[in-house]
PyMOL Python script that loads the backbone (N, CA, C, O; Angstrom):
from pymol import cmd

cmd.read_pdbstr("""\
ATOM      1  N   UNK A   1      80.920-149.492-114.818  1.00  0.00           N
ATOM      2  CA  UNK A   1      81.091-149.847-113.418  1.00  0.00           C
ATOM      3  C   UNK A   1      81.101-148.566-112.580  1.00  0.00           C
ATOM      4  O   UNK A   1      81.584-147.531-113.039  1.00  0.00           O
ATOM      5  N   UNK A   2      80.608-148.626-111.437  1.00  0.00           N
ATOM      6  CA  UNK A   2      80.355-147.190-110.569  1.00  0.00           C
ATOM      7  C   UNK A   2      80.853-147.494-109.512  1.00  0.00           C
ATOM      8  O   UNK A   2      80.592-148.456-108.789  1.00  0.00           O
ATOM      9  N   UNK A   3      81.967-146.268-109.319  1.00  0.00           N
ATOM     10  CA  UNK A   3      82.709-145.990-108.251  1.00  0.00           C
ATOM     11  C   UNK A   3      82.101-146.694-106.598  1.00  0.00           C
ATOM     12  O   UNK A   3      81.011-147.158-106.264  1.00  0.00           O
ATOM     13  N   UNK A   4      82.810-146.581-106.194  1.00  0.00           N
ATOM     14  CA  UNK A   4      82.061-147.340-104.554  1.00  0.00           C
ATOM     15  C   UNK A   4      82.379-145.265-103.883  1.00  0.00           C
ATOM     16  O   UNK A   4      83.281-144.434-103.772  1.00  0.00           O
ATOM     17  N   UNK A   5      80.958-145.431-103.653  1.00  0.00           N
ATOM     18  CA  UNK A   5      80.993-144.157-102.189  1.00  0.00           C
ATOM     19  C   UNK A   5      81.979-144.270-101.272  1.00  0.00           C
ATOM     20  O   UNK A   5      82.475-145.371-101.034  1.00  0.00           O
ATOM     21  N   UNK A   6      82.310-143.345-100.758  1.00  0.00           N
ATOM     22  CA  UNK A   6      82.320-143.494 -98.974  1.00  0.00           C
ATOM     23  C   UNK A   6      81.345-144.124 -98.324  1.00  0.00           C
ATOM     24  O   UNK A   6      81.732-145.284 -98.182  1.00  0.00           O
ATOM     25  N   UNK A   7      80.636-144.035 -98.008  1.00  0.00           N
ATOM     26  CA  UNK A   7      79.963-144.353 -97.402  1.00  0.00           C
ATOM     27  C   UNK A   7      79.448-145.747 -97.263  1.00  0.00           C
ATOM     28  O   UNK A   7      78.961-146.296 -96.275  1.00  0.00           O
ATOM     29  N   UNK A   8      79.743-146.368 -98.914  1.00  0.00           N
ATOM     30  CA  UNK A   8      79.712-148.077 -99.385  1.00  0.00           C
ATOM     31  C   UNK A   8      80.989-148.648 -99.058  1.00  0.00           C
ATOM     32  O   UNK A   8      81.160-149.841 -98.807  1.00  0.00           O
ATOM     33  N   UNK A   9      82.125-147.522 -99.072  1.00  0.00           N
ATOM     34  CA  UNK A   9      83.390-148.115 -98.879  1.00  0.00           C
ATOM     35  C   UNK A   9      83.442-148.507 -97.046  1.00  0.00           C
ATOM     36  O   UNK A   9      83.668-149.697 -96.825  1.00  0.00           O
ATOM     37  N   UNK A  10      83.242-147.562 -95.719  1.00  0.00           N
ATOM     38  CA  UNK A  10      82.714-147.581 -94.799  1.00  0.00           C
ATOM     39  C   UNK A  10      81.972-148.873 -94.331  1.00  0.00           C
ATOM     40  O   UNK A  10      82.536-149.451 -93.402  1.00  0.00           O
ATOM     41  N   UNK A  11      80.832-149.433 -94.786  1.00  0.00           N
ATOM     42  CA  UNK A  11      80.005-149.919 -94.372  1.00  0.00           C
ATOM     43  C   UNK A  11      80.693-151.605 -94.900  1.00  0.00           C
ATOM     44  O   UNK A  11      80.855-152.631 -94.240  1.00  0.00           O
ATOM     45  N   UNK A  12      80.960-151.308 -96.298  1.00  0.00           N
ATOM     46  CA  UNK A  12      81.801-152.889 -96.386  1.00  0.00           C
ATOM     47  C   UNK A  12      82.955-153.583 -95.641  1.00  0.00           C
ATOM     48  O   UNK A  12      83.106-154.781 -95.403  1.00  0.00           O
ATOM     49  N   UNK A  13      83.962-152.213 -95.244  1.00  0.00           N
ATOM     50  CA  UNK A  13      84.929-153.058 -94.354  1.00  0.00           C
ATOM     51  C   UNK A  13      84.590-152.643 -93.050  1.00  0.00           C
ATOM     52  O   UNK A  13      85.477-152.922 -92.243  1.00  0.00           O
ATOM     53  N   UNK A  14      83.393-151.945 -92.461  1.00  0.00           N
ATOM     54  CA  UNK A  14      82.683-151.907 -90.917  1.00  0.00           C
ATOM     55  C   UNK A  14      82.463-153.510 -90.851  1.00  0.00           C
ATOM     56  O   UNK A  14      83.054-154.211 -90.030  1.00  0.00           O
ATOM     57  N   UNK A  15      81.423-154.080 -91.936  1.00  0.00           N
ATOM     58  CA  UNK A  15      80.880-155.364 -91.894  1.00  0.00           C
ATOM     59  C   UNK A  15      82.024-156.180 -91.858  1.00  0.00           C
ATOM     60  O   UNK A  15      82.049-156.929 -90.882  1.00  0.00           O
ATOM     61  N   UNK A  16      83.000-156.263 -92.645  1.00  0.00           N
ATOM     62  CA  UNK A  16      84.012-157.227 -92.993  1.00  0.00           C
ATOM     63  C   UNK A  16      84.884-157.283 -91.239  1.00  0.00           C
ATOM     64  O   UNK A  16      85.213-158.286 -90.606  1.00  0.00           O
ATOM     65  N   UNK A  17      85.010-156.169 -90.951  1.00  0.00           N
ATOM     66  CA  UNK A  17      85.907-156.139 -89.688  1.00  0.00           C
ATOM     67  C   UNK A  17      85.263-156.485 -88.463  1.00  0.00           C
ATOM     68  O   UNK A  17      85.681-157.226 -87.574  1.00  0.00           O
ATOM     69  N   UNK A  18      83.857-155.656 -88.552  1.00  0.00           N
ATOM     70  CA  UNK A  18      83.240-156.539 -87.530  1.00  0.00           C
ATOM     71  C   UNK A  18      82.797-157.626 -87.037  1.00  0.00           C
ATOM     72  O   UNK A  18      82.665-158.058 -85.892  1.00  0.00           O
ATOM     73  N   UNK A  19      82.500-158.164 -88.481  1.00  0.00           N
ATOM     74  CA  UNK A  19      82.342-159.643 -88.572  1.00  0.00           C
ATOM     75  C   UNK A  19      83.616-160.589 -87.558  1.00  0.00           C
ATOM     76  O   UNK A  19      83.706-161.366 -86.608  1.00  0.00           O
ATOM     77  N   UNK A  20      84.382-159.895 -88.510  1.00  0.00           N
ATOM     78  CA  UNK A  20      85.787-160.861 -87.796  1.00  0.00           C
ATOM     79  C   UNK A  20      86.323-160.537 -86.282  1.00  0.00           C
ATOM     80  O   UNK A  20      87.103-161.300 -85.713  1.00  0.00           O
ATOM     81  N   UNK A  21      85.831-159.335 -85.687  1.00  0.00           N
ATOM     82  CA  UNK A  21      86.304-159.139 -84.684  1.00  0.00           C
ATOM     83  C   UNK A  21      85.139-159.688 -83.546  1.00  0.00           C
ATOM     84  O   UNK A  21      85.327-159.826 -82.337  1.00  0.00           O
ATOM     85  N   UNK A  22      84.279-159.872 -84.067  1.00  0.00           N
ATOM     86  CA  UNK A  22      83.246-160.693 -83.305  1.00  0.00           C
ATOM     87  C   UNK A  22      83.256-162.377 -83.712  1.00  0.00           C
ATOM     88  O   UNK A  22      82.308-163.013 -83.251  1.00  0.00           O
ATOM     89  N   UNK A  23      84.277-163.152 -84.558  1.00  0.00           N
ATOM     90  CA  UNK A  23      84.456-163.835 -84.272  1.00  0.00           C
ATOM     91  C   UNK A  23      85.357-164.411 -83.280  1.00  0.00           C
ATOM     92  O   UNK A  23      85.374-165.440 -82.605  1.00  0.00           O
ATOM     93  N   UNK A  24      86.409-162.958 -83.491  1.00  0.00           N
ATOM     94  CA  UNK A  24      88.084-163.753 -82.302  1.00  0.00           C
ATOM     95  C   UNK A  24      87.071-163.465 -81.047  1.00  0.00           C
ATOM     96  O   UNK A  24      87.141-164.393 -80.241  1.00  0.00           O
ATOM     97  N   UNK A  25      86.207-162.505 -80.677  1.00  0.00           N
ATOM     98  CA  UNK A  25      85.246-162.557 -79.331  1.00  0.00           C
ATOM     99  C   UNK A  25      84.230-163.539 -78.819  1.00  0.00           C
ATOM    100  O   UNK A  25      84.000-163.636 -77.613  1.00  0.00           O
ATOM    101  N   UNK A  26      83.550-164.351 -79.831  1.00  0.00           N
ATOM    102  CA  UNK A  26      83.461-166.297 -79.868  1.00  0.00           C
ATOM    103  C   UNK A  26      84.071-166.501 -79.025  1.00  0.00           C
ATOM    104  O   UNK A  26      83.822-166.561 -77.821  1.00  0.00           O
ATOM    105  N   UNK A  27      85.712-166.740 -80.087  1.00  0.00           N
ATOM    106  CA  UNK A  27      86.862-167.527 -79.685  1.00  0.00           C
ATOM    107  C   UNK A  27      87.454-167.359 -78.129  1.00  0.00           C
ATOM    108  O   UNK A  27      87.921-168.263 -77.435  1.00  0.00           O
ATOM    109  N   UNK A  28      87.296-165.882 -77.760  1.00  0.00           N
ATOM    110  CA  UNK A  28      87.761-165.755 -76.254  1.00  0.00           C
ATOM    111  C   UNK A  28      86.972-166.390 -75.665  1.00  0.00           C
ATOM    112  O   UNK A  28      87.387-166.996 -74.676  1.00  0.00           O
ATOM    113  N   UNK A  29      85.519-166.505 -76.037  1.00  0.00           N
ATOM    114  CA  UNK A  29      84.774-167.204 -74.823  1.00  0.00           C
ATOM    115  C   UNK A  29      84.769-168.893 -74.604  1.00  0.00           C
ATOM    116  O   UNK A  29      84.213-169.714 -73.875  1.00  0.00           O
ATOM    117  N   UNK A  30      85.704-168.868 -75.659  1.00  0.00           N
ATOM    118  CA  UNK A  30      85.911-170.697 -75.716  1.00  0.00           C
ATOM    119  C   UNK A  30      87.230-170.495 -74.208  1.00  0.00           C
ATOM    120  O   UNK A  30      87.541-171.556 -73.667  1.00  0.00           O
ATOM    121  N   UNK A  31      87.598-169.770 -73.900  1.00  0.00           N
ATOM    122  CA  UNK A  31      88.713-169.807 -72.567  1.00  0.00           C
ATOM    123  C   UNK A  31      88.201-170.030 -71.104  1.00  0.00           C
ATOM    124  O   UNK A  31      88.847-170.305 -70.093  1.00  0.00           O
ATOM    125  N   UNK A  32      86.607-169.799 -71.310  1.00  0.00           N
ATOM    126  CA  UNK A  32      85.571-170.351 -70.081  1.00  0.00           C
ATOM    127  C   UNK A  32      85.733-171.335 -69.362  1.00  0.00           C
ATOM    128  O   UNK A  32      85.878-171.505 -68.151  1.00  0.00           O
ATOM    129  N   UNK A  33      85.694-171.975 -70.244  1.00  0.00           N
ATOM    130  CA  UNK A  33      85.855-173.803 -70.232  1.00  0.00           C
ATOM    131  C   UNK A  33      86.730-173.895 -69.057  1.00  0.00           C
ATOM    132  O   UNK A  33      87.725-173.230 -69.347  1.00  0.00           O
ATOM    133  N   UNK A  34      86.844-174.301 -68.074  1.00  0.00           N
ATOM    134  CA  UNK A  34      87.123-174.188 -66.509  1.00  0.00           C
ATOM    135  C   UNK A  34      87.714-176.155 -66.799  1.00  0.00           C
ATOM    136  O   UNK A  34      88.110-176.742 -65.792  1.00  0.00           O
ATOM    137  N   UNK A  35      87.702-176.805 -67.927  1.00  0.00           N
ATOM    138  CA  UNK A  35      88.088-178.083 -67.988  1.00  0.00           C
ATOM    139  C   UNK A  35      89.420-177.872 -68.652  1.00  0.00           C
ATOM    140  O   UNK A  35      90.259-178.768 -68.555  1.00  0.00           O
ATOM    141  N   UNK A  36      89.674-176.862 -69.263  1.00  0.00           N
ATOM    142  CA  UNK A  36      90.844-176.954 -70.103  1.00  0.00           C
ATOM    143  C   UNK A  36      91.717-175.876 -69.905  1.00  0.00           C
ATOM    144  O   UNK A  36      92.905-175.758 -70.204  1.00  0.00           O
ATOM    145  N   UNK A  37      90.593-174.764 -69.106  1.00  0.00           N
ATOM    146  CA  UNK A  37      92.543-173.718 -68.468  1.00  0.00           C
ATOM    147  C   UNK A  37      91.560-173.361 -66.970  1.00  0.00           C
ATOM    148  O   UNK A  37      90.440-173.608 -66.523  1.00  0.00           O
ATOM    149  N   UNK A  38      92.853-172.600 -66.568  1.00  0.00           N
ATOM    150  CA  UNK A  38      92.621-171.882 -65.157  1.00  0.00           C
ATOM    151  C   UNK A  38      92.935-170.541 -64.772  1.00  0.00           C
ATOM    152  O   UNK A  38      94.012-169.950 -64.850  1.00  0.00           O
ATOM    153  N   UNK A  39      91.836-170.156 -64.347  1.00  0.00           N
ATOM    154  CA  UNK A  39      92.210-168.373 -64.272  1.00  0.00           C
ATOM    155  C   UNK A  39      91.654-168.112 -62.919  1.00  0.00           C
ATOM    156  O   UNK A  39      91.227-169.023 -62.210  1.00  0.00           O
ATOM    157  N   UNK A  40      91.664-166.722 -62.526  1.00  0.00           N
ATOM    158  CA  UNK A  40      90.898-166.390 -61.325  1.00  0.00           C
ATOM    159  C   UNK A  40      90.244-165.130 -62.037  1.00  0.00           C
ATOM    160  O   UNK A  40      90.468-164.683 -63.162  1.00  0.00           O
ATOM    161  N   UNK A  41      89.262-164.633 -60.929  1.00  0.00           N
ATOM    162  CA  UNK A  41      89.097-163.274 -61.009  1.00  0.00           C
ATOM    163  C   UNK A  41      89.703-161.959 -61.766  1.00  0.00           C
ATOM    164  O   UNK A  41      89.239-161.017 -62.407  1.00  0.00           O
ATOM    165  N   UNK A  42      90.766-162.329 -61.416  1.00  0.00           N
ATOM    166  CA  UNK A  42      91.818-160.911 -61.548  1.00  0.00           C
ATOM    167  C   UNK A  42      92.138-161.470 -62.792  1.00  0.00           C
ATOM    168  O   UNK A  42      91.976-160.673 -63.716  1.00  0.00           O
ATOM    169  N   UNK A  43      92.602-162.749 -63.169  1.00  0.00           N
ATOM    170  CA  UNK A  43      92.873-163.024 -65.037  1.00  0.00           C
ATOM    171  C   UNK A  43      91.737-162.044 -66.226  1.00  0.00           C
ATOM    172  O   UNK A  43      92.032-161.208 -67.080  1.00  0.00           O
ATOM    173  N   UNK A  44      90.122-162.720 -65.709  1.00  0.00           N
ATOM    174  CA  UNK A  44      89.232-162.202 -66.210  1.00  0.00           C
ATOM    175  C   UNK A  44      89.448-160.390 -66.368  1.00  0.00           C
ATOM    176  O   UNK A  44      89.996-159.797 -67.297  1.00  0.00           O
ATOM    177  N   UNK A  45      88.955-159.932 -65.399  1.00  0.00           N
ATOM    178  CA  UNK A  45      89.455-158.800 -65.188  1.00  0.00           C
ATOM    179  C   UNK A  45      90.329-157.797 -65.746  1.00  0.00           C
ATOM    180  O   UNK A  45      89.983-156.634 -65.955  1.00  0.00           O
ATOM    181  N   UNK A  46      91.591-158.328 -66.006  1.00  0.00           N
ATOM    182  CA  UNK A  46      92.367-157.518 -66.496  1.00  0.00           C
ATOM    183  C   UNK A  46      92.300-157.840 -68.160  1.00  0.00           C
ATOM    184  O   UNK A  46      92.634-156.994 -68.989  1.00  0.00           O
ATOM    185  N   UNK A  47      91.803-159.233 -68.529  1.00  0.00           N
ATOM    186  CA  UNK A  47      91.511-159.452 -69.959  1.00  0.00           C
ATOM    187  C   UNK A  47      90.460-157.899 -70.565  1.00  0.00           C
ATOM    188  O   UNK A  47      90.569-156.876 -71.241  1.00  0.00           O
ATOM    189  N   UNK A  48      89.378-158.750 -69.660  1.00  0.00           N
ATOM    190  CA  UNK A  48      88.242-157.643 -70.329  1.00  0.00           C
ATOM    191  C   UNK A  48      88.137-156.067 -70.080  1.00  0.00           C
ATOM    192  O   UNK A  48      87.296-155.342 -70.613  1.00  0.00           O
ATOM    193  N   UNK A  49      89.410-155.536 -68.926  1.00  0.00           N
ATOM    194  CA  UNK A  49      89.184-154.511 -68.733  1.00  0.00           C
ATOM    195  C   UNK A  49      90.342-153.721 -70.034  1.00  0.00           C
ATOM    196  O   UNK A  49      90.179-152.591 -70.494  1.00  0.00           O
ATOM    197  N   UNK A  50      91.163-154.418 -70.305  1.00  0.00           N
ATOM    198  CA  UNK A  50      91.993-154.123 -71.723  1.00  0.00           C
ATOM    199  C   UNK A  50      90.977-153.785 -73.174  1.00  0.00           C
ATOM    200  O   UNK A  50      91.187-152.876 -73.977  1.00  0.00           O
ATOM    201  N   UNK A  51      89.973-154.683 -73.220  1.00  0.00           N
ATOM    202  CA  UNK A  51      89.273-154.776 -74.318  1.00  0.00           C
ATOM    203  C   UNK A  51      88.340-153.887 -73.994  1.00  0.00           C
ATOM    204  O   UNK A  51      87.933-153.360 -75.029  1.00  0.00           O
ATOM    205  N   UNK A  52      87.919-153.558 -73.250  1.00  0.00           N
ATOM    206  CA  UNK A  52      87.271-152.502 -72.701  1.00  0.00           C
ATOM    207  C   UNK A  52      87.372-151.079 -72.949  1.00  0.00           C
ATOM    208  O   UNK A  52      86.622-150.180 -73.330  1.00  0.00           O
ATOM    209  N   UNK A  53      88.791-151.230 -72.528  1.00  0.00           N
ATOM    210  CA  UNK A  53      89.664-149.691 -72.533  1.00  0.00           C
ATOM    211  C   UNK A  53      89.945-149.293 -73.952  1.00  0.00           C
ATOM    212  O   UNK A  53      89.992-148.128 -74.347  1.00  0.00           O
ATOM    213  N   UNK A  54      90.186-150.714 -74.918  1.00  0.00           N
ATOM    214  CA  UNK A  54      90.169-150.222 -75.865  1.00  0.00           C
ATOM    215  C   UNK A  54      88.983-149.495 -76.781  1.00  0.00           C
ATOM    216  O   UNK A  54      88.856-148.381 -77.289  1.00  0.00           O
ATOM    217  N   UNK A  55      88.027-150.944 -76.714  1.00  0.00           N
ATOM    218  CA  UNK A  55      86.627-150.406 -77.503  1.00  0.00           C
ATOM    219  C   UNK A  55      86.317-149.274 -77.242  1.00  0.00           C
ATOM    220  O   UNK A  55      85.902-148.674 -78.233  1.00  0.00           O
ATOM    221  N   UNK A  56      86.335-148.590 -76.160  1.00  0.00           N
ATOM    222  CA  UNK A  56      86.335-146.805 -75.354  1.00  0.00           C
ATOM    223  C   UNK A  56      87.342-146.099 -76.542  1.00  0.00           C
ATOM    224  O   UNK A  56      86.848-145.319 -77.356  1.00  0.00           O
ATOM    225  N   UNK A  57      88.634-146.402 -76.568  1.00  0.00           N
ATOM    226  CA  UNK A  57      89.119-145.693 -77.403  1.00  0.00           C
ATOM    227  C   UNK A  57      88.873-145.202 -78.669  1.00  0.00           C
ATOM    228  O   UNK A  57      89.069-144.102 -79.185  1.00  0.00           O
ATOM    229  N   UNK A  58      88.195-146.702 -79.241  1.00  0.00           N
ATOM    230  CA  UNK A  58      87.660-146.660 -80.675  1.00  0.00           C
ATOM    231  C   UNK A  58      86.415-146.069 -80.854  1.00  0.00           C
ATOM    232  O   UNK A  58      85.885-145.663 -81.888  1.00  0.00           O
ATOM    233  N   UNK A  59      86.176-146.075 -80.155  1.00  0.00           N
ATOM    234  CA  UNK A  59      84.093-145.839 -80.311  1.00  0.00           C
ATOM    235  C   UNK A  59      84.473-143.824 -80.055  1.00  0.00           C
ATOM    236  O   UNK A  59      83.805-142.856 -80.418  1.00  0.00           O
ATOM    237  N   UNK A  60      85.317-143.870 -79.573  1.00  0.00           N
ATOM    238  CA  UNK A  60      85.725-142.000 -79.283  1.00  0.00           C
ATOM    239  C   UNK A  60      86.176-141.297 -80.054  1.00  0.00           C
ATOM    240  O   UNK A  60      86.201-140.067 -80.088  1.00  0.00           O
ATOM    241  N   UNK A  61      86.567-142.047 -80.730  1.00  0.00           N
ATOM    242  CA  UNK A  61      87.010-141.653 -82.571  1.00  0.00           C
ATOM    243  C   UNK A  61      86.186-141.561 -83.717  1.00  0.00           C
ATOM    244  O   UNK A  61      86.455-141.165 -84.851  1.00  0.00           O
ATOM    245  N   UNK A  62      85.228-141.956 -83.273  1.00  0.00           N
ATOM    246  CA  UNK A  62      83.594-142.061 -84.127  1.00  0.00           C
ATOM    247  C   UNK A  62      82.676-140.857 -83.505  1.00  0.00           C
ATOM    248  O   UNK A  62      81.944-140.172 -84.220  1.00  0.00           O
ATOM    249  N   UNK A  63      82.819-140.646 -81.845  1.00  0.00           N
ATOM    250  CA  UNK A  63      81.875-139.414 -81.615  1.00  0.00           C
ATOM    251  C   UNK A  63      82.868-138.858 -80.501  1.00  0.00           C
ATOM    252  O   UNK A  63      83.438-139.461 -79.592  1.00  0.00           O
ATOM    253  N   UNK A  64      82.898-137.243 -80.936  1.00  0.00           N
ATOM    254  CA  UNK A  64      83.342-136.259 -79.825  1.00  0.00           C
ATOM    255  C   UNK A  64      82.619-136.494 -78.744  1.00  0.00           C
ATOM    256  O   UNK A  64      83.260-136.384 -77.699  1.00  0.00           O
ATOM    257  N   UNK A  65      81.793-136.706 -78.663  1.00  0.00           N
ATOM    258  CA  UNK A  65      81.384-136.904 -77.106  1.00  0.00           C
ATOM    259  C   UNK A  65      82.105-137.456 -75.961  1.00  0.00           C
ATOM    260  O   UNK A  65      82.237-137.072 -74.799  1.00  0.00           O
ATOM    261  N   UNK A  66      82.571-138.545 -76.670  1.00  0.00           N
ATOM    262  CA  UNK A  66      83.257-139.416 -75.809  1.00  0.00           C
ATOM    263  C   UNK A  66      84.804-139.199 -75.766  1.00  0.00           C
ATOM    264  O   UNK A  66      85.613-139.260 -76.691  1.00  0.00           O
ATOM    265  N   UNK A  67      85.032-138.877 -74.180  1.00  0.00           N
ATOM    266  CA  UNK A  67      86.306-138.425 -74.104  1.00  0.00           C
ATOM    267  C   UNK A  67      87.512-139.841 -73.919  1.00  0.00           C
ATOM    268  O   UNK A  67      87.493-140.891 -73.277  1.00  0.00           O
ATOM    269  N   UNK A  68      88.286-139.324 -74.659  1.00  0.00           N
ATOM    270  CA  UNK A  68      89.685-140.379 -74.250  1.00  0.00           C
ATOM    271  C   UNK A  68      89.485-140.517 -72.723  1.00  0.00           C
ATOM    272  O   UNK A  68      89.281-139.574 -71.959  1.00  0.00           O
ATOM    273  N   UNK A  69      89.586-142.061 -72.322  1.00  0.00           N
ATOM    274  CA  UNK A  69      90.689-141.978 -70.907  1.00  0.00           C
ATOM    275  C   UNK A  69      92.202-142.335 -71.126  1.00  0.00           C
ATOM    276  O   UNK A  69      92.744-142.726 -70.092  1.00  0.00           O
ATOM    277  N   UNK A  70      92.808-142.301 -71.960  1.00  0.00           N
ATOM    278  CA  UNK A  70      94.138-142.249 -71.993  1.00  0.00           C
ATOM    279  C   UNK A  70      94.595-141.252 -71.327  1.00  0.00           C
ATOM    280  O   UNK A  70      94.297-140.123 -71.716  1.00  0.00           O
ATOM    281  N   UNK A  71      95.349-141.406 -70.272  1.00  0.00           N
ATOM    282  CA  UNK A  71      96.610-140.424 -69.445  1.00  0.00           C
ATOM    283  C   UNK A  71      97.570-141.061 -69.301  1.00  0.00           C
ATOM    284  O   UNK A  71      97.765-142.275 -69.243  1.00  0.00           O
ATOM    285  N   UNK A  72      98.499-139.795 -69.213  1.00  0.00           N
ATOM    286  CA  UNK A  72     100.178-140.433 -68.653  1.00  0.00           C
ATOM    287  C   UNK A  72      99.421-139.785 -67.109  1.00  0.00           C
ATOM    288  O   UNK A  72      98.663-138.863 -66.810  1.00  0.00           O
ATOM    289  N   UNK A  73     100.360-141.209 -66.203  1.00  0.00           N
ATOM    290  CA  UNK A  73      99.735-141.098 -64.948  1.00  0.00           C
ATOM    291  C   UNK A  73     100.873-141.231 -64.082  1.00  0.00           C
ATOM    292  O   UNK A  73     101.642-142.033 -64.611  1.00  0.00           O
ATOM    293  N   UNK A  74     101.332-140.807 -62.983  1.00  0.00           N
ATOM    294  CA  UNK A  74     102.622-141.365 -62.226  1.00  0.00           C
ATOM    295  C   UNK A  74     102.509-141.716 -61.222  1.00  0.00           C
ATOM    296  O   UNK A  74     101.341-141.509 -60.893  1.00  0.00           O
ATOM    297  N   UNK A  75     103.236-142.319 -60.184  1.00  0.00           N
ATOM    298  CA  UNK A  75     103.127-142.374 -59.236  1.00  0.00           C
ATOM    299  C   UNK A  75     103.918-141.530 -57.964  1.00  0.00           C
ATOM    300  O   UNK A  75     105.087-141.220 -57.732  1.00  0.00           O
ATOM    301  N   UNK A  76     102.811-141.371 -57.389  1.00  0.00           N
ATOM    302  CA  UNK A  76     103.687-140.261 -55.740  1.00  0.00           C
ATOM    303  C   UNK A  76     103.766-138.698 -56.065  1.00  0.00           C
ATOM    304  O   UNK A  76     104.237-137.918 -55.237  1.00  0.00           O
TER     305      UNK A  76
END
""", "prot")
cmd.dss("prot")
cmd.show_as("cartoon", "prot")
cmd.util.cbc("prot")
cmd.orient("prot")
């Protein structure tokens, strides 16, 4: 039996995780449905701008290029 690479190890739970994280992203879009809940603008909004902020985080951890926007920020 032969060891699993990096690189096999990588790519199996990339697939396995992505798989699944593109299913709960399906599942959010079942919240559309304008017959069975109620949101406005600003609900949307702050949903996807979370998931947003995150995927930014993650994808910045894969290439230096991409800078964090994480700050401590204050007010006044």
């Amino acid at each position: 039996m032969t060891e699993e690479t990096k690189k096999q190890r990588f790519r199996r739970l990339a697939k396995s995780r992505g798989d699944r994280l593109l299913k709960e992203i399906n599942l959010l879009g079942n919240l559309a449905n304008k017959k069975n809940y109620e949101f406005d603008a600003a609900d949307v909004e702050a949903l996807f701008s979370a998931i947003e902020d995150e995927l930014r985080e993650t994808k910045s951890k894969f290439d230096p290029e991409i800078k964090s926007a994480r700050r401590v920020e204050f007010d006044g």
